[in-house]
N, C-alpha and C positions, 0 to 999 in steps of 0.2 A: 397608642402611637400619637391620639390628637393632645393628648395630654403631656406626652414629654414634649411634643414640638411646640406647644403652650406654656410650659417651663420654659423653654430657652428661650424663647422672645419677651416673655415678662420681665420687666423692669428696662428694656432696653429702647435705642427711640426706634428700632424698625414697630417695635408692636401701636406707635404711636402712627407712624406710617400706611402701616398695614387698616388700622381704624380706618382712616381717611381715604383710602382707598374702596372699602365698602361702603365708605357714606357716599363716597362718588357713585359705585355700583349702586345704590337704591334710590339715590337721585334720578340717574337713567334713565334705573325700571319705571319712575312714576311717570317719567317724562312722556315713554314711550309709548305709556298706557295713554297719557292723556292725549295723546297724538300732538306734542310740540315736536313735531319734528326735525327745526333747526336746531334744536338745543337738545337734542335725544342724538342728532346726527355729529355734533361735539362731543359730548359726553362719550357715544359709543368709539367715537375713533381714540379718545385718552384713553380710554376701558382697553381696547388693543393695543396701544403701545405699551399703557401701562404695565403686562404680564411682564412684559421683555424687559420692563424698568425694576420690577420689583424683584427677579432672579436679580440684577444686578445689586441692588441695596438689602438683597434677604442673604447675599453668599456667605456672609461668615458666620451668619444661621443655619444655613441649609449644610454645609460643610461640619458644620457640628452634631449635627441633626445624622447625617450620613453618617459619618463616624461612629455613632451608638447606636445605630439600626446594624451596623457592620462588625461590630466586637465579639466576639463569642459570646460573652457573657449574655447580648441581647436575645439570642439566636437558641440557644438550649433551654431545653424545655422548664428546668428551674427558673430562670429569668423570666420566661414569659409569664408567666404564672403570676412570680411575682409584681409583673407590671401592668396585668387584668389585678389586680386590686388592689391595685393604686387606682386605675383608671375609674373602679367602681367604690372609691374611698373604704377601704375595709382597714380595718387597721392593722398596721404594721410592728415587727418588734423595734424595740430601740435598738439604738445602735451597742455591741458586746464591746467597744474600746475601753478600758479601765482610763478613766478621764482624771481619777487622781494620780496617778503613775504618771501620765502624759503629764500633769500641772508640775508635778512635782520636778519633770525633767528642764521644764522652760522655764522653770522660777531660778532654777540653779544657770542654764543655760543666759539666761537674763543677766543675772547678780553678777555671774563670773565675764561676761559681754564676750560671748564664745558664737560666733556665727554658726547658723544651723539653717535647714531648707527643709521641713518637711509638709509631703503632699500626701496627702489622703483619698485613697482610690475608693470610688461611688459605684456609678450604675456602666459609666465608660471604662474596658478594657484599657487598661495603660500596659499591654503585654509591648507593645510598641516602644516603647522609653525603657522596656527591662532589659534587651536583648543584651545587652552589653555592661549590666549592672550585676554587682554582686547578690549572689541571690543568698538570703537568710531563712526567713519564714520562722523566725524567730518571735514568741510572746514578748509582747510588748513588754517594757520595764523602764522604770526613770533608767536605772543605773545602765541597762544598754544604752538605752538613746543618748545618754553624756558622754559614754567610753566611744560612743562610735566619733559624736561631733570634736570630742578633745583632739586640740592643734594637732599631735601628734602620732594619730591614731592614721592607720591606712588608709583607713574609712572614708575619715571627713569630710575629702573632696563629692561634690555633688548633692543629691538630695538622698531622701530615704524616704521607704512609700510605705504606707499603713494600709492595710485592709480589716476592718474589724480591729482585733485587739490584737495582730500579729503586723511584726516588721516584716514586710515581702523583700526586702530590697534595699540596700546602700550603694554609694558611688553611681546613682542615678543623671544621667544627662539630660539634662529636658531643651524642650525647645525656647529658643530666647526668643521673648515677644517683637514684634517689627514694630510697633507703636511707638511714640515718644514719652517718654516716662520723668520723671524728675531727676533731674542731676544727683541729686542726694541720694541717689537708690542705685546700687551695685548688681552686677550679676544676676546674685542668686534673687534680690527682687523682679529681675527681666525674667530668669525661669522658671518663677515662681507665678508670673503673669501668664506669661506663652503657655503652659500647659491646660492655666484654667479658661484660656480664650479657647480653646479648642476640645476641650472636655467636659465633663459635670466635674472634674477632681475640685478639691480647697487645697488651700497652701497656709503655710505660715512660715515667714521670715523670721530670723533672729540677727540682728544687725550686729560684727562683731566691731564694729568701730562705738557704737552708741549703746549698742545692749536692748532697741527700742525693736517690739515686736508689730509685724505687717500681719495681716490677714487679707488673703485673695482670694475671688471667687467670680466666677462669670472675666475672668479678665480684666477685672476692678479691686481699688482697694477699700476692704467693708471696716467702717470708723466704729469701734468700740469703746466704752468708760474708762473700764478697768480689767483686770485679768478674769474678774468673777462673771462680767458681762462677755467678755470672750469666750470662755466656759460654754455657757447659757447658748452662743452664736454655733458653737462648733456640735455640741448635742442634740439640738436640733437641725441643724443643716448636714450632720449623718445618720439621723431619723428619718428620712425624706429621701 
């Protein structure tokens, strides 16, 4: 548990927040010992206001946090298991997505500049964004993930969720992020962001005006070379 809540605050600036609030906390403690009391009697009154400051700058941590402590997935006894060793670093399998079939789909998906949304389900239950989506559970394949995003296919509209090496899911609605994002970015880039702001999921955009592909994660967009270094980003971030 201290480890996934360690996860989500990495790289972000509460964890920078958070730092400086325990350097405050052992400021304190020294102060307290040394008997300065005017500056122990400061220090402890921010220390109290402080808890009630930091629920307010940790919420879109803690809400995410809640959410994977609350999914099923976290909750049954296979999950747990698997996340006592992570906690105790044992090693884990890779991830079973056939990552050439996938390359193969978004290189065609690119060339042909065919818009596409797909999110990739981790340790967070995304059963919440299915309820209303086409359910597959279908083996992953280039040649479905083209048939599904081509213009005129039923499908298209929405995203499509991966778990391992199976399509769970088309005509996916996800949550559009509240953030301000770049003019240049459509739709499916806002609910490609809103899902990963509030889950462990990744995403990947395929721009059908440009053909140019996005990758989202933590609710951010993660800057890669080339498609070979995307690869590399997506393999190991569903290894973990």
């Amino acid at each position: 548990m201290l480890y996934y809540a360690y996860k989500y605050l990495r790289g972000t600036s509460a964890i920078i927040i958070f730092r400086g609030f325990i350097l405050v906390y052992i400021i304190w403690w020294v102060t307290d010992i040394a008997n300065m009391n005017i500056l122990s009697n400061i220090l402890g009154g921010f220390i109290s206001v402080g808890v009630f400051a930091l629920i307010i700058v940790f919420q879109q941590e803690i809400r995410t946090f809640l959410l994977m402590l609350g999914s099923n997935r976290f909750t049954n006894n296979k999950s747990v298991i698997k996340r006592l060793k992570l906690l105790f670093k044992i090693s884990q399998e890779q991830s079973k997505i056939n990552i050439d079939e996938l390359f193969s789909a978004i290189e065609s998906l690119i060339n042909s500049k065919t818009g596409a949304l797909i999110v990739f389900e981790r340790n967070t239950n995304l059963d919440f964004v299915k309820s209303d989506a086409d359910i597959l559970n279908a083996e992953l394949s280039s040649s479905l993930i083209e048939s599904i995003f081509f213009k005129n296919s039923p499908l298209h509209d929405g995203a499509i969720i991966i778990e391992g090496n199976v399509i769970k899911s088309s005509r996916v609605t996800l949550p559009i992020t509240k953030k301000t994002i770049s003019k240049s970015y459509g739709l499916r880039h806002k609910a490609a962001v809103g899902i990963t702001e509030d889950t462990d999921a990744i995403s990947l955009v395929i721009s059908e005006e440009t053909g140019k592909i996005s990758y989202i994660q933590n609710g951010a967009f993660i800057k890669f070379k080339n498609l070979d270094n995307l690869k590399e980003l997506i393999i190991n971030d569903l290894a973990n």
